[in-house]
Backbone as CSV, one residue per row, in Angstrom:
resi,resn,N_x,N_y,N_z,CA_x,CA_y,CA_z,C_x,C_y,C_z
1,UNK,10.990,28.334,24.222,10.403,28.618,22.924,10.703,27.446,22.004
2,UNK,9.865,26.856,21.463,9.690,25.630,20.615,10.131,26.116,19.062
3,UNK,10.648,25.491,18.099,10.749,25.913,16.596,10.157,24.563,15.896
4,UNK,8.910,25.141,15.362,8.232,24.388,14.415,8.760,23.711,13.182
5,UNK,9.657,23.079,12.776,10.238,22.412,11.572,9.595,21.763,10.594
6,UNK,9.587,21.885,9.810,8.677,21.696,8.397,7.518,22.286,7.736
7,UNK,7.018,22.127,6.830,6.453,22.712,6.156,4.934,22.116,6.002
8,UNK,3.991,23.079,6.188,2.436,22.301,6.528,1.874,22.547,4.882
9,UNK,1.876,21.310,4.494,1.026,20.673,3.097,0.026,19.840,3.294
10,UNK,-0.740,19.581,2.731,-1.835,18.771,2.869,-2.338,17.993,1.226
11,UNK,-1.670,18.759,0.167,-1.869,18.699,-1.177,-2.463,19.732,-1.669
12,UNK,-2.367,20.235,-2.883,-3.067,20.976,-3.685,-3.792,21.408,-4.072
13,UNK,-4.279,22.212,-3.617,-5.887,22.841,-3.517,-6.534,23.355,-2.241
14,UNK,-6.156,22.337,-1.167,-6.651,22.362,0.273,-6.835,23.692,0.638
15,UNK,-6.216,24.523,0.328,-6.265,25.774,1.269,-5.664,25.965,2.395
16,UNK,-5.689,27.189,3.187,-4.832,27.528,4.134,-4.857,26.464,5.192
17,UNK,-3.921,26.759,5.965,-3.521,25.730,7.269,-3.827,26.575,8.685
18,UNK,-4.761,25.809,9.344,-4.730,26.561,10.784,-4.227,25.884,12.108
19,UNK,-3.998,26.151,12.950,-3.540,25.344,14.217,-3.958,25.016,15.131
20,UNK,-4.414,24.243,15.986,-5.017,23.404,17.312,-3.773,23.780,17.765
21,UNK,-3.443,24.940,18.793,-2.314,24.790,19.562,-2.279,24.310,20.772
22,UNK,-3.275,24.186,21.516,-3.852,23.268,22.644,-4.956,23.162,22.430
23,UNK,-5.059,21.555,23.727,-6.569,21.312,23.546,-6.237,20.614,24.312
24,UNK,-6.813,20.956,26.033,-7.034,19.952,27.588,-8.723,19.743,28.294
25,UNK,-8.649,18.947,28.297,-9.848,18.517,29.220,-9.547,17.822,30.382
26,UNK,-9.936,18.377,31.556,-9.857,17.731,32.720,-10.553,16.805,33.008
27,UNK,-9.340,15.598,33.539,-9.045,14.374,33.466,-10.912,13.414,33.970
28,UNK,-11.443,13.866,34.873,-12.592,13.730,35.185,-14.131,14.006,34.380
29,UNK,-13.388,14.824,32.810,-14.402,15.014,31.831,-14.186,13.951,30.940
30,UNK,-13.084,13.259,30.853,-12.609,12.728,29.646,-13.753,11.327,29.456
31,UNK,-14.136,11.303,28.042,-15.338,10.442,27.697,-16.338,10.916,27.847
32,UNK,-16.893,12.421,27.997,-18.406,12.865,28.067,-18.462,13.646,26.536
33,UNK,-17.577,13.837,25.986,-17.716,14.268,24.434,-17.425,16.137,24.616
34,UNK,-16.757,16.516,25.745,-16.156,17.656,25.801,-15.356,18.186,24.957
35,UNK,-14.023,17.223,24.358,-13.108,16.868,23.693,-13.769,17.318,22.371
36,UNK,-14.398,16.316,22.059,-15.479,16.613,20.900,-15.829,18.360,20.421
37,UNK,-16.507,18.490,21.474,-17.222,19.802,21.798,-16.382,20.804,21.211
38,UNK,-15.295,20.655,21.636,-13.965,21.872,21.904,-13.332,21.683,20.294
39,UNK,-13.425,20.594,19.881,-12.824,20.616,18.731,-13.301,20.833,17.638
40,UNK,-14.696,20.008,17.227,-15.838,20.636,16.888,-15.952,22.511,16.548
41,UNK,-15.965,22.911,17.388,-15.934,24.365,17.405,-14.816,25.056,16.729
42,UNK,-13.341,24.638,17.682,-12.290,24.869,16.290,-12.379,24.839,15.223
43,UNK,-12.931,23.921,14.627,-12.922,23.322,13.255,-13.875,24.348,12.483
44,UNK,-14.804,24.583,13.041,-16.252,25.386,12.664,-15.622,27.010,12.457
45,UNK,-14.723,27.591,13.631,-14.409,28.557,13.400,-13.253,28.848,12.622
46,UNK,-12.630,27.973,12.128,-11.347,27.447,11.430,-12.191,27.883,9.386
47,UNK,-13.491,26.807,9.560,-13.452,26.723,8.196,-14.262,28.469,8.103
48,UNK,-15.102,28.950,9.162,-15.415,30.247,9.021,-13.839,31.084,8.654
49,UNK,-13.381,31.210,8.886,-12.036,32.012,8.664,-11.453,31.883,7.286
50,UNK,-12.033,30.398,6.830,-11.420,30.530,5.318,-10.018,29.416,5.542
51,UNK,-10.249,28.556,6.212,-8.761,27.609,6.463,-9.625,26.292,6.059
52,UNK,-8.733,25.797,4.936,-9.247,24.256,4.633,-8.370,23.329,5.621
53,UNK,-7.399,23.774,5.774,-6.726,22.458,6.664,-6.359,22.711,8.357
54,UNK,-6.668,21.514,8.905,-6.281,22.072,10.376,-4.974,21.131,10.820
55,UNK,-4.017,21.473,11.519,-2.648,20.782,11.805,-2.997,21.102,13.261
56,UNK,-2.094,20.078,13.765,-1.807,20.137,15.824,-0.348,19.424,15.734
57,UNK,0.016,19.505,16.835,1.053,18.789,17.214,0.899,17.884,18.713
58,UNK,0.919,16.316,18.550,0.711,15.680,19.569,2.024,15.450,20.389
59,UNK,1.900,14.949,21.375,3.263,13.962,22.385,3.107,13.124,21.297
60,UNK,4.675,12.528,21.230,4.934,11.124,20.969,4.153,9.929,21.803
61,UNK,4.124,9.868,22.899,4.030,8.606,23.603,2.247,9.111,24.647
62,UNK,1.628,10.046,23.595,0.178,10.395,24.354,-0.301,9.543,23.662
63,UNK,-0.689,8.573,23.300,-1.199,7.200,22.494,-3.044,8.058,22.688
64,UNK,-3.806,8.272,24.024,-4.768,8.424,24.163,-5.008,9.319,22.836
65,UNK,-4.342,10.266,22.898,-4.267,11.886,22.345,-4.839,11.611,20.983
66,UNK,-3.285,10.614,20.455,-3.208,10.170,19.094,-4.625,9.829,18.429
67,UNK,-4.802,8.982,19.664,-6.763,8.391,18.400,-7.297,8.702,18.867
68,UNK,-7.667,9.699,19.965,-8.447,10.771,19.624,-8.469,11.558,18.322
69,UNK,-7.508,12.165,18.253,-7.263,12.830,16.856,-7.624,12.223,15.785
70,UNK,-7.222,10.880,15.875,-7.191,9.978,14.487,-8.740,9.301,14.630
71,UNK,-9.712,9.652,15.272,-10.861,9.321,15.742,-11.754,10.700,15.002
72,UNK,-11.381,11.698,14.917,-11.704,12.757,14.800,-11.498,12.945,13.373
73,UNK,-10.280,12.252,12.358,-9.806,12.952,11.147,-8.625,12.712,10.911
74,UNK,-7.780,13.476,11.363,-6.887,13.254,11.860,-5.563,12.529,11.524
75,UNK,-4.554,12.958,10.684,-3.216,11.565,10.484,-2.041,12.195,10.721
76,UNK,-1.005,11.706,11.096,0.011,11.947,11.349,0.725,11.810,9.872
77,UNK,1.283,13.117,9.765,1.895,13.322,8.434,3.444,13.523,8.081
78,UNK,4.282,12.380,9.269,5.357,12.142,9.536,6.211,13.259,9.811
79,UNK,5.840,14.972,9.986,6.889,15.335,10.578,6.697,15.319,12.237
80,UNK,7.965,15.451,12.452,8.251,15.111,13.708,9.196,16.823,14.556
81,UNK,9.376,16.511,15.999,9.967,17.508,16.267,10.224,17.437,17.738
82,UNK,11.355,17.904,17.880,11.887,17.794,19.568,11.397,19.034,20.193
83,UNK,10.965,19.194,21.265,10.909,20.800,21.929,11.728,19.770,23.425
84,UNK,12.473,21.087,24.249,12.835,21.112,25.187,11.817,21.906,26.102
85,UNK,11.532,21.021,27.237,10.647,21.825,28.125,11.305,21.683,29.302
86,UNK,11.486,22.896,30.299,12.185,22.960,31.433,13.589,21.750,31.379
87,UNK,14.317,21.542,30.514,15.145,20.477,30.303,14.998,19.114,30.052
88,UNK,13.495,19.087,29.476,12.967,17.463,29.373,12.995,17.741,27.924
89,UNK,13.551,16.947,27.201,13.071,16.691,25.569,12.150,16.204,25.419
90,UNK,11.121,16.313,24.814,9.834,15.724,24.151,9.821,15.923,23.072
91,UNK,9.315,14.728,22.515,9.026,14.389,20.836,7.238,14.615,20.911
92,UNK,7.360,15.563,19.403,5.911,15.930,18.895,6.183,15.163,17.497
93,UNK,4.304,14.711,17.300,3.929,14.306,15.825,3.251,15.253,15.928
94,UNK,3.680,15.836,14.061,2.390,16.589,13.443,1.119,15.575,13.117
95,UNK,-0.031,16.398,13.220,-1.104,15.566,12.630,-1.802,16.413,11.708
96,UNK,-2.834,16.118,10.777,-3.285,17.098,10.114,-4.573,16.589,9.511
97,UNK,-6.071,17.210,9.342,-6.802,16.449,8.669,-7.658,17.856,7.695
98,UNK,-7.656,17.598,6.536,-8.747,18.897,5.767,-9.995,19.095,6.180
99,UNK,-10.395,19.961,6.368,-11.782,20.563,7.143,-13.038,20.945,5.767
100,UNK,-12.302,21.097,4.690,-13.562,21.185,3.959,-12.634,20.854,2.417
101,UNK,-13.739,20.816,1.604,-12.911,20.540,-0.009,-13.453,21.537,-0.796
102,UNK,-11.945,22.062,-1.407,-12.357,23.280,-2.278,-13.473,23.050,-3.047
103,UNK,-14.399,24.320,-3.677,-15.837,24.131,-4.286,-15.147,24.069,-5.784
104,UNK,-15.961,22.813,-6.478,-15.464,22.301,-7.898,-15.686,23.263,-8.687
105,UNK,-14.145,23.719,-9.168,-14.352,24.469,-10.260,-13.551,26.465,-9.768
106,UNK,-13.624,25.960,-8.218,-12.948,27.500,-7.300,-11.455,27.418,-7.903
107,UNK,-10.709,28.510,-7.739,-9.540,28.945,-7.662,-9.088,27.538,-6.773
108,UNK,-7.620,27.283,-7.042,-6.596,26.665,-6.175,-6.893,27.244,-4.555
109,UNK,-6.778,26.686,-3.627,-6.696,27.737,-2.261,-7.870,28.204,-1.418
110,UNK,-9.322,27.677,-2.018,-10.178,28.452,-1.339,-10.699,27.458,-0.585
């Protein structure tokens, strides 16, 4: 079991925060815009739900992963975090990019 450390902000106004908790494409799809596809859709059903911001957590050393993401939106918003898996430590970056901008003039949050 992993413990998420820190606190998901994006700035003031953004609205709620949702999560990309995975996202795999097999290795033989990668570059047909699957990736895309899959995320795309998150995002779509993310801002249907009423979430302005979307957060994930990458590998440290998935470089591919990274700009993908950062290809997509996407920034790493310096927190960081160890999980232990089967006795391997791995380092996660948060990333985070806003999915829509509050409507001028809405409440804080929407």
């Amino acid at each position: 079991m992993s413990k998420r450390r820190g606190r998901y902000g994006y700035g003031a106004g953004t609205g709620r925060v949702g999560e990309v908790y995975a996202l795999y494409v097999s290795p033989d799809l990668i570059g047909r815009g699957v990736g895309r596809a899959l995320l795309g859709e998150a995002h779509a059903r993310m801002k249907g739900q009423g979430f302005g911001v979307s957060a994930l957590w990458v590998l440290g050393d998935n470089q591919r992963a990274q700009r993908f993401y950062e290809r997509a939106g996407y920034h790493a918003d310096g927190a960081a975090q160890d999980d232990d898996y089967d006795g391997t430590t791995l380092t996660e970056l948060r990333y985070q990019r806003v999915l829509r901008t509050p409507r001028q003039g809405a409440p804080s949050g929407c």
